[in-house]
KENUKE-528852 format. One line per field, with one value per residue (C-alpha): residue number from 0; residue in one letter; x, y, z. Coordinates in Angstrom, 2 decimals, decimal comma, padded with zeros to 5 digits. Layout:
// KENUKE-528852
n NUM/...
res a/...
px X/...
py Y/...
pz Z/...
END
This chain:
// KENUKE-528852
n 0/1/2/3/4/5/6/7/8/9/10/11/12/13/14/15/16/17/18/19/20/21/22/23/24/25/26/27/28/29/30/31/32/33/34/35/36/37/38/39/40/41/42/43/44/45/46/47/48/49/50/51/52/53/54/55/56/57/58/59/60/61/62/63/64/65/66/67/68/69/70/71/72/73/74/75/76/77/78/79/80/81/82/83/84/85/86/87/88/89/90/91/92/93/94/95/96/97/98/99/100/101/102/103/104/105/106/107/108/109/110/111/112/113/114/115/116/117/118/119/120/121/122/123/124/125/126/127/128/129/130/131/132/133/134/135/136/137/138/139/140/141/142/143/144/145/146/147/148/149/150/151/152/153/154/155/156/157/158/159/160/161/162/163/164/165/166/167/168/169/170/171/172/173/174/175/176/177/178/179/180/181/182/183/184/185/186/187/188/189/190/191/192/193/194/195/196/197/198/199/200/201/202/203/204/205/206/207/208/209/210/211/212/213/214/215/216/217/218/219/220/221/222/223/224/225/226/227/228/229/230/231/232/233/234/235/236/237/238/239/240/241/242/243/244/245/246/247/248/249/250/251/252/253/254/255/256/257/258/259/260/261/262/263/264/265/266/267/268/269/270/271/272/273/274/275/276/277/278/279/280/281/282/283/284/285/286/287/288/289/290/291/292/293/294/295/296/297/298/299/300/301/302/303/304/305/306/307/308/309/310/311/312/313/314/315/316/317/318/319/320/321/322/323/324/325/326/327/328/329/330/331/332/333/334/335/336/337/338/339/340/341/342/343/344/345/346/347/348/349/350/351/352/353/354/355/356/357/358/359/360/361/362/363/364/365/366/367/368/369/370/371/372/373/374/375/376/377/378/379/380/381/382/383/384/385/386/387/388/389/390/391/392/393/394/395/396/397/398/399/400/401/402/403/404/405/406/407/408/409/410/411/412/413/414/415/416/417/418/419/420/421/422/423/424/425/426/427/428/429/430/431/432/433/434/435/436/437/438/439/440/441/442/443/444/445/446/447/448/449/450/451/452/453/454/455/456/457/458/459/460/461/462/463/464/465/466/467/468/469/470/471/472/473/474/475/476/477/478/479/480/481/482/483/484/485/486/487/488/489/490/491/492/493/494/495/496/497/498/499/500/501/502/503/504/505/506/507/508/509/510/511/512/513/514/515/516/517/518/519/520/521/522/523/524/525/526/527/528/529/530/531/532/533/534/535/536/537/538/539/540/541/542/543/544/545/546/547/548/549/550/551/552/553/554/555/556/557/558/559/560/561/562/563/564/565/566/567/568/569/570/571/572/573/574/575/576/577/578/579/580/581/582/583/584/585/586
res x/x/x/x/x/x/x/x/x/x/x/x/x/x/x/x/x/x/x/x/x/x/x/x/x/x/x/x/x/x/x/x/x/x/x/x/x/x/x/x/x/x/x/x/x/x/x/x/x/x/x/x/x/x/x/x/x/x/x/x/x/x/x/x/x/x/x/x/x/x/x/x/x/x/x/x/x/x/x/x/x/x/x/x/x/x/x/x/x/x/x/x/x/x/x/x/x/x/x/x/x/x/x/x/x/x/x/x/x/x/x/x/x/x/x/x/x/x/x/x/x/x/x/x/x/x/x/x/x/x/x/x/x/x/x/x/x/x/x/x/x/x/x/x/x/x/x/x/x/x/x/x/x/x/x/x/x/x/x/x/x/x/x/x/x/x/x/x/x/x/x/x/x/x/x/x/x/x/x/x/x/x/x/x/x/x/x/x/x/x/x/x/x/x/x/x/x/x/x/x/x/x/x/x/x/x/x/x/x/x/x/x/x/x/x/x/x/x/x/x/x/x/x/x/x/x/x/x/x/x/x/x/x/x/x/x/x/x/x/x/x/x/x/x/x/x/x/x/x/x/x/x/x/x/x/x/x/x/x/x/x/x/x/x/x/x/x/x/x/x/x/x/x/x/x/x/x/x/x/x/x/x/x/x/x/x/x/x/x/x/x/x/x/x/x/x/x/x/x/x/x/x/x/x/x/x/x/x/x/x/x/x/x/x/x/x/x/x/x/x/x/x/x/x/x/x/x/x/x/x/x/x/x/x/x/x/x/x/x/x/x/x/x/x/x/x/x/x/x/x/x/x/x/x/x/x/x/x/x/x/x/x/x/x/x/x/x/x/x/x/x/x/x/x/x/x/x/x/x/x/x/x/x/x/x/x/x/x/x/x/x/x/x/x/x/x/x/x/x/x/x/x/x/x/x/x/x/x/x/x/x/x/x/x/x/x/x/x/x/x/x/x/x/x/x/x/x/x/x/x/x/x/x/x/x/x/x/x/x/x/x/x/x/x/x/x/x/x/x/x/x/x/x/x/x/x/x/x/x/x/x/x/x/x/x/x/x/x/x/x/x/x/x/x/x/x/x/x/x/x/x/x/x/x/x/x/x/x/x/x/x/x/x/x/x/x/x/x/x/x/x/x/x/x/x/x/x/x/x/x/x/x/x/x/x/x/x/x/x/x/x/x/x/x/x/x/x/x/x/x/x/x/x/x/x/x/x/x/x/x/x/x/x/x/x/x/x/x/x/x/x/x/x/x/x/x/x/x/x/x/x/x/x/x/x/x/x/x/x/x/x/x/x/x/x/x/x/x/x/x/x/x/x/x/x/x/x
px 117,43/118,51/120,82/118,53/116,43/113,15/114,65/115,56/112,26/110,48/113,25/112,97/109,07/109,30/111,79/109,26/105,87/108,00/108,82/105,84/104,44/106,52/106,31/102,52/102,57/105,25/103,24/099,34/101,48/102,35/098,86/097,82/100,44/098,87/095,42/095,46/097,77/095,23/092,14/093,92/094,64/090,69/089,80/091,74/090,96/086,88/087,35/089,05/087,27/083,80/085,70/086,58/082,83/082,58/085,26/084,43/086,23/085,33/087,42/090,29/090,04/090,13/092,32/089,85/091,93/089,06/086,40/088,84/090,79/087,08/085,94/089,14/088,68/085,18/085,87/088,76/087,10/083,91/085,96/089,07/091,45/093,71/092,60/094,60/093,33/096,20/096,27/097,97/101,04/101,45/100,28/098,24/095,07/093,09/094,03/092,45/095,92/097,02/095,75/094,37/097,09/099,82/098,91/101,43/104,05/104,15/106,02/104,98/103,52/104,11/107,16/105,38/105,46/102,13/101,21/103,74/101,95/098,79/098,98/101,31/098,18/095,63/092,66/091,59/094,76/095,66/099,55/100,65/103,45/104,57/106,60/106,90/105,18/107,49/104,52/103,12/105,99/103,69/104,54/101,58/100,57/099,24/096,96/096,45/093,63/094,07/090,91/089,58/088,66/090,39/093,18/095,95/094,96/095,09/092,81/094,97/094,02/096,55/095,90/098,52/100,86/100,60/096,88/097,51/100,26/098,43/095,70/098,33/100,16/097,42/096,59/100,35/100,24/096,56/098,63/101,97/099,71/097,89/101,53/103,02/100,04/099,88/102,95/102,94/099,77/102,03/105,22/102,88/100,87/104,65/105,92/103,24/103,46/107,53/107,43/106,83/109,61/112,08/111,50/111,88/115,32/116,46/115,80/117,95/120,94/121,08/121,80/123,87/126,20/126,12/127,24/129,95/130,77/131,29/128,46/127,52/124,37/122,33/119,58/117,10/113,95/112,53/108,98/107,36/107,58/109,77/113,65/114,60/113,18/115,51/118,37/117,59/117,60/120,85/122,77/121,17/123,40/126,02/126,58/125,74/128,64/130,95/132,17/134,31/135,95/136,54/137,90/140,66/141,36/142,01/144,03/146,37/146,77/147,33/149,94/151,74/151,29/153,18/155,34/156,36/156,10/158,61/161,08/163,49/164,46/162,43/160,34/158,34/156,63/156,63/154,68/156,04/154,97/157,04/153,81/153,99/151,68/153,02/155,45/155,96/156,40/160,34/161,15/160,34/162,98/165,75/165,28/165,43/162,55/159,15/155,43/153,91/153,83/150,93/149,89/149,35/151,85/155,20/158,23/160,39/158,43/157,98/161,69/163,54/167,18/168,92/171,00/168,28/166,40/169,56/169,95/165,70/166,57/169,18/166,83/164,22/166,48/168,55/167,97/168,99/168,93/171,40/172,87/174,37/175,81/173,93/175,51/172,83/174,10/172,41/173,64/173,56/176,33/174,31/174,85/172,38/172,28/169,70/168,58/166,34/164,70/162,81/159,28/157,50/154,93/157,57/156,66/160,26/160,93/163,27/164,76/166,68/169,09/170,48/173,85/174,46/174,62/177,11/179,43/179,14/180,09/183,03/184,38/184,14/185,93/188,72/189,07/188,56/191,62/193,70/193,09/193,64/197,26/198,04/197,65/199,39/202,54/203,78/204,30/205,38/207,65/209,05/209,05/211,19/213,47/214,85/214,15/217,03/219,14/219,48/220,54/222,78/224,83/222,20/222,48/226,25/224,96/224,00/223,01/220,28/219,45/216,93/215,07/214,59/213,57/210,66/209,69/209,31/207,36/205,21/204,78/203,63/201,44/199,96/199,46/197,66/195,25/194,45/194,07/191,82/189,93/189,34/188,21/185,28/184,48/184,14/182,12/180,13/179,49/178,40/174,81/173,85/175,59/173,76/174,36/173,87/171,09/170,45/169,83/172,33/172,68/174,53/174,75/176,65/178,40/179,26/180,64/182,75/184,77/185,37/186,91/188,84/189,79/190,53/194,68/195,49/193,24/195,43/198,07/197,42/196,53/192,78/189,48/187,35/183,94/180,59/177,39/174,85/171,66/171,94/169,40/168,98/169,16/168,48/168,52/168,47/171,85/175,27/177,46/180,80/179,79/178,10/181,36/183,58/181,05/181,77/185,30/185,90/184,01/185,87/189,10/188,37/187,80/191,18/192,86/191,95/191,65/194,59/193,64/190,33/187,88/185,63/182,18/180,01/176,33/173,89/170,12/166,52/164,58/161,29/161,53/165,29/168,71/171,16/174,75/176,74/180,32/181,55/184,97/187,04/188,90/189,48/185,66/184,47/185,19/181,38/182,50/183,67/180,37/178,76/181,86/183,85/182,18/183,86/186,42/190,00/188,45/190,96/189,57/193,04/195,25/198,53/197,47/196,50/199,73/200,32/197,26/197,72/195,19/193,93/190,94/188,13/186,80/183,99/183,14/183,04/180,81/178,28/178,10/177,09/174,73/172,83/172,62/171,07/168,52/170,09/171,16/174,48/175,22/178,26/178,21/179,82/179,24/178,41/181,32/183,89/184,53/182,82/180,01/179,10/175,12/173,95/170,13/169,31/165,89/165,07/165,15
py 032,56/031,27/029,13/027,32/024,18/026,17/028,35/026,60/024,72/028,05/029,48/026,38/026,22/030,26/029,32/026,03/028,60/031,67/029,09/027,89/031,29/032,91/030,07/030,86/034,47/033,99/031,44/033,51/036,93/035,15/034,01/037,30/039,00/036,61/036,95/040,53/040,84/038,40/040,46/043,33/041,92/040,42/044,18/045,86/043,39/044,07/047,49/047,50/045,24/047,54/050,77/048,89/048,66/052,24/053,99/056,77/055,34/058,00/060,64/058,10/058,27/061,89/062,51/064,70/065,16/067,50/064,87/061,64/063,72/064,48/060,60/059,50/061,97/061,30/057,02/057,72/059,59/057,30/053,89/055,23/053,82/055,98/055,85/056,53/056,65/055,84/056,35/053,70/055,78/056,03/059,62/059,89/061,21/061,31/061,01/061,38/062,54/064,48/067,98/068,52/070,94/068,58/066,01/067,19/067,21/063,61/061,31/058,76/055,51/052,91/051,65/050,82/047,19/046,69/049,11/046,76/042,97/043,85/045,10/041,79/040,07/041,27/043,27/042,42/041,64/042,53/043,78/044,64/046,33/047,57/050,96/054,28/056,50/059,59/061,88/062,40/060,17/057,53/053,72/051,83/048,91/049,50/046,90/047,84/046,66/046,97/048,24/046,54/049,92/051,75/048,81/049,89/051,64/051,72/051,72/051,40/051,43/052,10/051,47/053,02/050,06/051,71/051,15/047,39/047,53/049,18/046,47/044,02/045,80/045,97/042,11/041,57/043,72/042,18/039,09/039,20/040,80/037,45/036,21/037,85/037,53/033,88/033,76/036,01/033,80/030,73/032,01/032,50/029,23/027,26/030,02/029,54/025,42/025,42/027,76/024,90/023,02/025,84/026,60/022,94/023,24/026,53/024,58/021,60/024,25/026,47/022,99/021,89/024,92/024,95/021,28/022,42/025,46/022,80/022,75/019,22/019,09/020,76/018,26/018,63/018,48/014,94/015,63/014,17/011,30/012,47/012,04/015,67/013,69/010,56/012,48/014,98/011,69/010,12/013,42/013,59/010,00/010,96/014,39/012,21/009,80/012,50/014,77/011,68/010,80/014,41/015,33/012,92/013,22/017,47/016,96/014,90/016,70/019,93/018,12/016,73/019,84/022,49/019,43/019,34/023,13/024,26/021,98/024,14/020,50/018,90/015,90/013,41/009,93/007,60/004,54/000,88/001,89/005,14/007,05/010,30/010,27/013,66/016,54/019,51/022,93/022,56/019,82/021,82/024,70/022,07/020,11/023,38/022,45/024,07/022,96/021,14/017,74/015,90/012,94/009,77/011,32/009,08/010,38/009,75/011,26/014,72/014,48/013,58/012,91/009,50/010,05/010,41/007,55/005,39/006,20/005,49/002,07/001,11/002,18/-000,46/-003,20/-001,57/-002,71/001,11/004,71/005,44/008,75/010,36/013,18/014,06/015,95/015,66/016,50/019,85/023,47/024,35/023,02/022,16/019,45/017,49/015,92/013,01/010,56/007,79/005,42/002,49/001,79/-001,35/-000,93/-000,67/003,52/005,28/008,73/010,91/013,80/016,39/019,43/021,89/022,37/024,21/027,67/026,35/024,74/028,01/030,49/027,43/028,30/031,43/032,08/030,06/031,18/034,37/033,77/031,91/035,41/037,63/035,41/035,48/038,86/040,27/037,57/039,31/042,58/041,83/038,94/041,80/044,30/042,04/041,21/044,59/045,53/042,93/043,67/047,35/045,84/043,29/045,59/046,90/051,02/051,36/050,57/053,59/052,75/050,15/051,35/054,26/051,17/049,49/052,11/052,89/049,18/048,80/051,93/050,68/047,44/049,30/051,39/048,04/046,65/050,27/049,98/046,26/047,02/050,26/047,88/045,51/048,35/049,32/045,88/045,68/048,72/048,18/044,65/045,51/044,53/048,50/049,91/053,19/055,76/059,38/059,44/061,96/063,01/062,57/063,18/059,74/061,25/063,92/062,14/059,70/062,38/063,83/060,00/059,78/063,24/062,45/058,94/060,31/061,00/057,52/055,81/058,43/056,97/053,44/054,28/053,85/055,59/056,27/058,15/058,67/058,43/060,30/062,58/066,47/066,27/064,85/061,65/061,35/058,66/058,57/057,90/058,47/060,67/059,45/055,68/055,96/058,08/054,68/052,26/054,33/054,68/050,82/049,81/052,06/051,15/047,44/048,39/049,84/047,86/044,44/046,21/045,86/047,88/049,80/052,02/051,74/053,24/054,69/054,60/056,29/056,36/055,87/052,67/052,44/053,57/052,99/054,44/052,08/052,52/050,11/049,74/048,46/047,77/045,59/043,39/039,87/038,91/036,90/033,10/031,02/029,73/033,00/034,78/033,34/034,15/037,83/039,66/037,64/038,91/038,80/036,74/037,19/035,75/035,01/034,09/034,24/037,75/039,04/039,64/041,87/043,45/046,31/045,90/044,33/042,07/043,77/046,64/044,20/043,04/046,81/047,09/044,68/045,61/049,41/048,56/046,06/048,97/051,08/048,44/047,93/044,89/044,24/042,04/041,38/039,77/039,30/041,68/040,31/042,02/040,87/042,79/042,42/044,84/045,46/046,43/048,28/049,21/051,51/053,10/056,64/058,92
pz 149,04/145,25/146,43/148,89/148,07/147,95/146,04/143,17/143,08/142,83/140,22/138,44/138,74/137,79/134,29/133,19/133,66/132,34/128,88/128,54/128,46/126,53/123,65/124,00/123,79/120,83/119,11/119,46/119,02/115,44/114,87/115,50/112,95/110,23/110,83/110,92/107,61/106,13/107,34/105,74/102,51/101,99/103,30/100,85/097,69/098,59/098,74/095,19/093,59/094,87/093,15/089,91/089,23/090,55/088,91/086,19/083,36/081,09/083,07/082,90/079,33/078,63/081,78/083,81/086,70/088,51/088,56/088,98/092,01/093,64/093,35/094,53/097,84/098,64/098,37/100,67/103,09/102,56/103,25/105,77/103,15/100,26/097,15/094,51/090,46/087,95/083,75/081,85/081,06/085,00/085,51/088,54/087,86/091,28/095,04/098,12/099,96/098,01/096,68/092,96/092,39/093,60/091,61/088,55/090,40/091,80/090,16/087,52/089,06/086,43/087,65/091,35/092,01/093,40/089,83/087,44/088,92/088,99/084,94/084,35/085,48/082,88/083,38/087,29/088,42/091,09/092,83/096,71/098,38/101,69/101,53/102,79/100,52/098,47/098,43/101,86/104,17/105,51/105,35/103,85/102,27/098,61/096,16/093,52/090,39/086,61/084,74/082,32/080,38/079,82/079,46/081,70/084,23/087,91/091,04/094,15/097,56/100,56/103,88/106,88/108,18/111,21/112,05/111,25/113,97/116,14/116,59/116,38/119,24/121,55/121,51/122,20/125,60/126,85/125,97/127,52/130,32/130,91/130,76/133,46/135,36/135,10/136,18/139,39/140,68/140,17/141,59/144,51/144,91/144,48/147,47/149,51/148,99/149,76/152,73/155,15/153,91/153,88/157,45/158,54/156,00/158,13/161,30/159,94/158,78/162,70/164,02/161,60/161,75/165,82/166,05/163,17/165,21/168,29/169,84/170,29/172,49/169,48/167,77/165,29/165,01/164,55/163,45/160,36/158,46/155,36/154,19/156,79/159,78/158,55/158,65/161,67/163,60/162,22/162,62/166,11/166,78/165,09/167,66/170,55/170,21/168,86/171,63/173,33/170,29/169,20/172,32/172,62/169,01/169,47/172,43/170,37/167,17/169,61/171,06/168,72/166,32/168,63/169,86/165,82/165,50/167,84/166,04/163,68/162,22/159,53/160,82/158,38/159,64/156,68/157,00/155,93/151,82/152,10/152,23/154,04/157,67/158,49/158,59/160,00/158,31/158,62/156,67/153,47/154,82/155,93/152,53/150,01/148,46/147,45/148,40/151,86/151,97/151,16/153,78/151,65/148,81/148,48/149,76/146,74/144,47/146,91/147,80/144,38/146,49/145,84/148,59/151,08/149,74/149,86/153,17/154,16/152,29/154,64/157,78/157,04/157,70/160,52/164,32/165,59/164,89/162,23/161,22/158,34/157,20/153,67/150,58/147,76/143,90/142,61/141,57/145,65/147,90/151,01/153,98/155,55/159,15/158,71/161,13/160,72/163,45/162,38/164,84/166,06/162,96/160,56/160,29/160,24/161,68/159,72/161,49/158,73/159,59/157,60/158,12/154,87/156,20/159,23/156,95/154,55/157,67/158,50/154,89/154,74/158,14/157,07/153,86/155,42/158,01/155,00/152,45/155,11/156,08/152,90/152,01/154,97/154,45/151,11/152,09/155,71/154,41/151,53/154,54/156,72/153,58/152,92/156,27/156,90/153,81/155,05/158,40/157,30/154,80/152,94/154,73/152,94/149,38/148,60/144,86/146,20/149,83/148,47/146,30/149,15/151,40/148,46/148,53/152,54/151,93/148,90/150,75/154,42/152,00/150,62/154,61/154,89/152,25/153,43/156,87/156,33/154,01/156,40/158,98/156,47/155,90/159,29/159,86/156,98/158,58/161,93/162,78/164,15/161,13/159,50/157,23/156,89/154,33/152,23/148,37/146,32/142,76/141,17/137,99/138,70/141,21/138,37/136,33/139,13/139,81/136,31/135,73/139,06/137,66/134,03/134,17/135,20/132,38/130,14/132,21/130,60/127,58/128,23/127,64/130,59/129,48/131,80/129,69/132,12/131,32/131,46/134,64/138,20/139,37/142,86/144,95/149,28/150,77/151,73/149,39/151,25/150,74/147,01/145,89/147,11/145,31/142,33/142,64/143,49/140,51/138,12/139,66/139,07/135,95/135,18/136,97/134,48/131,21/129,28/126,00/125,32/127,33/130,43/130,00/133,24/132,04/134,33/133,58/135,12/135,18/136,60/140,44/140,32/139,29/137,04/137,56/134,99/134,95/131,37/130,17/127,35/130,03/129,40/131,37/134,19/134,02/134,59/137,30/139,28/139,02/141,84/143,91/142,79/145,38/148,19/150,30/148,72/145,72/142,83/139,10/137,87/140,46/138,38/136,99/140,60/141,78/139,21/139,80/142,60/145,14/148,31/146,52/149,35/146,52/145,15/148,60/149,82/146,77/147,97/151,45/150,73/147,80/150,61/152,97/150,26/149,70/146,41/144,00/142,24/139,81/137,10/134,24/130,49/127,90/124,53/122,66/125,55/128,65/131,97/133,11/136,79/136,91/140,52/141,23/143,60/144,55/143,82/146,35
END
């Protein structure tokens, strides 16, 4: 209703009346205030200069409080007003509110400032003030007269502030009354006026939401002679040469949107300027970028790629579909499979793949095969070595043959620990893999590696300590898999610090448990970050084969954090070292 035409003519007509009143009522409410504070003030000067003349002056002067108290009561009661008699030292002598015995204890008036201006004025001057009184609590306004004999004193008469309000207060509700009044009758009249419009309005808006809606055969109403019936009768042509047109046009943009939407390969029409026409919701995907496409919006300046816009370049002038295999400069690797057709209109037609994450699982399987070759060719070639040596002469030195007997053995133990490795990556890897969940405490779980880990840090001279709170930790999962997460990290840990300690820290973080792995190792090299957790990854190739191992623990690592819906992540420690961070949510 307030947000309709009608509406806001009546709110506005409501506001105008409602100012216009209330500046009236404000302005008549003041003229009100004044006249009645000015009919007070005449009142109460007539009234004192009438009991100037009437005063006994003679009691004043020999400061008979009997007769000056009973004057001062019958005047009051006489004229509805307080009377008050003062002496010219400020003693009161006489009042009509307050009892003859009282009257010694009130306090001395001459310091009153309707008392003090009406004596700086001479005999017949007069003072006024507005206060609460001390003696009897009531807020009044005073004026008081000097006497002319004896010189100095005071006739004062107070009327209650509260009567003058009073009056004031009921011509403010009659008035405000007549406001609102005024304003209810013309609220109505403007109502009553606007009601036939509003109804012709509502008509207008059914069939303007049921032709919106699709419904095409609905007209409005073409009576009258004003601006509605105008445009009632050019929507009414517009909806009868629409459903054709609107027809055709849905059946194409149907079919060319699931046509485009079934594509998994990013499509964009780009018109002669290099303006975008359209794109589907893939292109964003198959491009790595962020935000929709805007129809009308530039390519180049959506899609900030100089190699794709080289390519578009040499399109325009090409009689044929060309194709290209796209590697754009960024932080990512990724590959793109882009080809461009140029149309009759001069429009082209760019079709994008992604081929990032097929040339990513191409690399990985071969470096996986190359690792896993290379791994398995030391000790096998070593095994087949000595193997060989024993055979060829080796058996009948019997200073040398039990050294290599201990190496094929070291060396099959090696093959062991790789192949077992591989068998949990494996596991670990396949699609229906699952674990036994359950709660497990990772602090004290923590604490029980690193005592178990302990003698071979004293082995190499190194300090292993667990930093874990005296209470629970639990999290939800498997104690078998969360024990070799620990142990892998610690042993990784050992394994590359040459001098110092490795620190477990345990502790609680919001809804999760942080495990961190810190030692004084030599660090991770920038540009190994993104890549230690891969399978047989080694940071320092020349060190590595030093390094016992089969280069899977970090991988294993990341594999059974992922299944606990966990995050890993390593990093460089500000005084030197590397630390190894996991999350995991609290059980």
């Amino acid at each position: 209703m307030l947000h309709s035409v009608t509406g806001r003519l009546v709110v506005g007509f409501a506001l105008v009346l409602s100012a216009v009143l209330a500046l009236l009522a404000v302005y008549v409410g003041g003229s009100e205030r004044a006249s009645v504070r000015r009919a007070l003030d005449d009142d109460l000067r007539a009234v004192t200069t009438l009991l100037a003349e009437e005063v006994p002056t003679r009691a004043i002067a020999t400061g008979d409080r009997r007769a000056l108290d009973a004057w001062a009561d019958a005047k009051g009661h006489a004229l509805g007003r307080r009377v008050t008699v003062i002496a010219p030292e400020g003693v009161v002598l006489g009042d009509s509110e307050v009892p003859l015995d009282s009257l010694i204890r009130l306090q001395n008036h001459a310091t009153r400032p309707e008392v003090v201006d009406a004596r700086a004025a001479g005999p017949g001057g007069v003072g006024s003030d507005i206060r609460k009184s001390a003696s009897v609590g009531v807020e009044y306004e005073y004026l008081a007269r000097a006497l002319a004999r004896p010189p100095g004193a005071i006739v004062r008469v107070a009327l209650p502030v509260a009567t003058a309000r009073g009056h004031v207060r009921r011509a403010l509700v009659l008035l405000w009354a007549l406001a609102v009044l005024a304003l209810v009758v013309g609220v109505g009249l403007a109502l009553w006026r606007t009601r036939p419009l509003s109804r012709r309005l509502h008509a207008f808006e059914v069939v303007a939401r049921r032709l919106e809606s699709g419904d095409l055969g609905a007209r409005a109403s073409e009576e009258g002679r004003d601006e509605i019936t105008e445009v009632a009768r050019m929507v009414n042509r517009m909806a009868a040469g629409l459903r054709s047109t609107l027809e055709r046009v849905e059946a194409e943009r149907d079919l060319r949107e699931e046509m485009l939407a079934a594509m998994t390969d990013g499509v964009v029409l780009l018109d002669a300027a290099g303006l975008i026409v359209h794109a589907n919701a893939a292109l964003t995907r198959a491009l790595g970028l962020e935000g929709e496409p805007r129809a009308g919006e530039r390519f180049g300046d959506w899609c900030r790629m100089p190699e794709l816009d080289s390519f578009l370049a040499e399109t325009r002038t090409a009689t044929q579909a060309l194709r290209r295999e796209i590697r754009p400069r960024g932080p990512a690797e990724r590959t793109l499979d882009a080809v461009a057709t140029r149309l009759a209109d001069g429009s082209t037609l760019l079709v994008v793949r992604d081929l990032s994450p097929l040339r990513r699982l191409e690399r990985v399987r071969q470096d996986f095969v190359a690792n896993v070759s290379h791994e398995l060719k030391t000790p096998l070639t070593s095994i087949l070595g000595y193997a060989e040596t024993l055979l060829d002469g080796g058996l009948d030195d019997t200073d040398r043959r039990r050294g290599f007997v201990e190496t094929i053995k070291d060396q099959s133990a090696r093959l062991t620990a790789i192949v077992e490795d591989l068998l949990a990556l494996s596991e670990l890897d396949r699609p229906d893999a699952a674990l036994v969940l359950g709660p497990v405490d990772i602090a004290k779980l923590a604490r029980a590696v690193t005592d178990a880990l302990t003698p071979r840090a004293r082995k190499d001279a190194l300090l292993l300590t667990c930093e874990a709170p005296a209470g629970e930790i639990i999290v939800l999962g498997e104690r078998a898999r969360l024990e070799q997460l620990l142990f892998n990290l610690v042993d990784n840990a050992l394994k590359y610090t040459e001098a110092g300690s490795v620190v477990v820290r345990v502790a609680r973080s919001g809804g999760e448990a942080v495990l961190a792995v810190e030692d004084t190792g030599p660090g991770i090299p920038e540009d190994a970050k993104g890549r230690i957790f891969e399978r047989f990854y080694r940071v320092d190739a020349a060190r590595s084969r030093n390094v016992p191992g089969t280069g899977l623990g970090l991988s294993i690592v990341r594999h059974i954090v992922e299944l606990h819906h966990g995050q890993v992540e390593a990093a460089n420690r500000a005084g030197g070292g590397a630390r190894f961070t996991v999350w995991l949510p609290l059980g």
